[in-house]
Residue, then its C-alpha position, 0 to 999 in steps of 0.5 A: x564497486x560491488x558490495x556483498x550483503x546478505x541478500x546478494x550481490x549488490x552494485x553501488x557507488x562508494x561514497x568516498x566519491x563524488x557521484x555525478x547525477x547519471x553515474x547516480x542514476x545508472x546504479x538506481x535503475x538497477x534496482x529501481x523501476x520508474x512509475x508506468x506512464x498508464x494504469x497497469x494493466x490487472x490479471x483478468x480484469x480489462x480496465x475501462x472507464x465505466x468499471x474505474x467510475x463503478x469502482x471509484x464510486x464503491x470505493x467510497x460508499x459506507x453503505x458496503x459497510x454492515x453499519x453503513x459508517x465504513x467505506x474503502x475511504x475510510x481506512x485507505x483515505x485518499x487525501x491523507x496518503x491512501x491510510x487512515x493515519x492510525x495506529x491501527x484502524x477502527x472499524x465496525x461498532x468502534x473496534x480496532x483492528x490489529x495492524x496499520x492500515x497500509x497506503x492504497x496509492x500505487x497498491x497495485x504495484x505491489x507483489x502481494x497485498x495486506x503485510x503477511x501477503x495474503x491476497x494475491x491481488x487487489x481484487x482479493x484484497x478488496x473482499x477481506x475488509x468488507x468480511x472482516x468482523x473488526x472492519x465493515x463487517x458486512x457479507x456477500x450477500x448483503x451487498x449484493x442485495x445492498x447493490x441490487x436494491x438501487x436501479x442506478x448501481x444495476x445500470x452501473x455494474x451493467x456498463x462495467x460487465x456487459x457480457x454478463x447476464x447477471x453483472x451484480x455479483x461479489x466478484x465483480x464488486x471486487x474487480x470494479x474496486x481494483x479497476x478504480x484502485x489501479x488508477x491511484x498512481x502517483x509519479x513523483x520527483x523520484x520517477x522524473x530522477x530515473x527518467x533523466x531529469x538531473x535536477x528532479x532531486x536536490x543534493x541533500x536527496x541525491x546523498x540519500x539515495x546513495x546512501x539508500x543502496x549503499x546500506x543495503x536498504x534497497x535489497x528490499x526496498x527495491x522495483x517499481x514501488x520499493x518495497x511491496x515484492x519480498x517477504x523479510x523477517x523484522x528484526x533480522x539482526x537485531x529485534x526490535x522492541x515489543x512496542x514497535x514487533x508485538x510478540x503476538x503477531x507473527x506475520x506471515x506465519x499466520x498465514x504459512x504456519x511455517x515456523x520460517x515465517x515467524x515475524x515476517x512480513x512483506x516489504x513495506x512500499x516506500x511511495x509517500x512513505x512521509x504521508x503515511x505516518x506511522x510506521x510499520x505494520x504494529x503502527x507505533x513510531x510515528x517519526x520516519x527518522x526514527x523508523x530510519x534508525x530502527x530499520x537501521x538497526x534491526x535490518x542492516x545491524x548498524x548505528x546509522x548517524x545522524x546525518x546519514x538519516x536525514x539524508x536518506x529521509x530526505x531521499x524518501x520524500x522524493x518518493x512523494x508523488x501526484x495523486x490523479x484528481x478525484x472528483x467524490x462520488x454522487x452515489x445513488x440512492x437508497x430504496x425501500x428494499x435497501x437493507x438497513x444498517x446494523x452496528x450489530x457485532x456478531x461473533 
């Protein structure tokens, strides 16, 4: 059957019928992609193992931080999801930022970064945090210098960038930290589902993945990563409340200043999406059912049943995958020219 729903044509099974696995499997591989078996390769940016161990390494160290508190780690943490599990972060001297933390895992993946899309790659994106007042508060040069004052990081940034007569630079901080967050897929149930595995979901997911297409919740919620690569206004039949869409983050429009943009935001990436609680970018419902029933509500303009979100929450818990081992860093230590820390807020 074909359904037409506001976004385009859309092919799904009815639910009237009893859909056999492959029949399941035939209709979500027109939407869905399967995770890639290797790291995805990144836009001028050769991935080798001594940029990913440079990277991994950065990723972890507070010392990129003004304060010398804030890593990557902290607001994208790897043993709870790849986010920080806060309603918003915290950040240098205790401040809070004004969004969710979004997941790093399968980040990659994604489009765009950040919920507005206002860094085209990770790379971009890894430079925003370490700038950000409200989040390390660090610059440029100060890592730099952090960097350089430690003979075991030039060594380091010299393995990762050997062409380069100088390797210790900002960009290359940035490269080596998407080298690193590229690694960070997670195959889950729902990858072996597409593959061919028949028995990778159970029934209860199988229903759910149904239902998935069948509402329309895949229009945005689609590609490799289901979600991470489109641009949709919250509430576009029904806003939701000013608890869960604050009236004074407007989305993408911060970024545009297009009027259109108003209260628009990227897709969120539904990978381990029940790791990640809370939900959407104002962070405030912390249940996924109940960002199942809004998402129902002010997306798709209809009061799902009960049993229709459970169904579908437990299709999105096969999206729940396998993080690669992480071994922690052993970082090198300070010197005397090492800069010192600062809690210091500067307006």
């Amino acid at each position: 059957m074909i359904r037409s729903t506001l976004f385009g044509t859309v092919a799904f099974l009815a639910l009237s019928q009893v859909a056999t696995a492959s029949e399941l499997r035939g209709v979500a591989l027109e939407m869905f992609k399967p995770l890639p078996s290797t790291t995805p390769s990144v836009r001028d940016n050769p991935i080798t193992p001594a940029k990913t161990d440079l990277g991994k390494a950065l990723f972890f160290d507070p010392r990129m931080s003004a304060s010398g508190v804030f890593s990557c780690n902290s607001c994208h943490n790897l043993a709870t999801g790849g986010d920080d599990n806060m309603e918003v972060s915290i950040g240098h001297a205790w401040q809070k930022g004004p969004r969710n933390s979004p997941t790093v895992l399968n980040s990659v993946l994604n489009e765009a970064q950040f919920w507005d899309g206002r860094a085209a790659d990770l790379a971009e994106q890894a430079k925003g945090p370490v700038q950000a007042g409200v989040e390390m508060a660090n610059t440029p040069e100060n890592v730099v210098a952090t960097l350089n004052s430690m003979p075991q990081y030039v060594e380091w940034f010299k393995a990762a960038f050997p062409d380069e007569a100088d390797p210790v630079t900002f960009d290359n901080f940035a490269k080596a930290v998407e080298a690193f967050e590229a690694t960070l897929i997670t195959p889950a149930p729902f990858d072996a589902f597409l593959n061919g595995d028949d028995a990778a979901l159970n029934d209860e997911q199988k229903a759910g993945l149904e239902l998935f297409m069948d509402k329309g919740c895949a229009a945005c919620h689609n590609g490799v990563n289901l979600g991470g690569n489109g641009y949709y206004p919250f509430g576009l039949i029904e806003k939701p409340g000013a608890d869960v869409l604050p009236p004074d983050d407007k989305g993408r429009f911060q970024v545009t200043a297009t009027a259109d943009d108003s209260y628009v935001f990227r897709a969120s990436p539904l990978r381990n999406i029940d790791q990640t609680a809370p939900y959407f970018h104002s962070g405030k419902v912390w249940d996924l059912k109940v960002a199942v029933a809004i998402m129902g509500t002010s997306q798709l303009g209809e009061e799902l049943k009960d049993q229709e979100v459970d169904q579908i929450t437990a299709f999105l818990t096969s999206l729940t995958g396998t993080l690669p081992q992480i071994v922690y860093p052993v970082m090198p230590a300070e010197t005397a020219s090492t800069p010192r820390p600062s809690g210091e807020i500067v307006r």
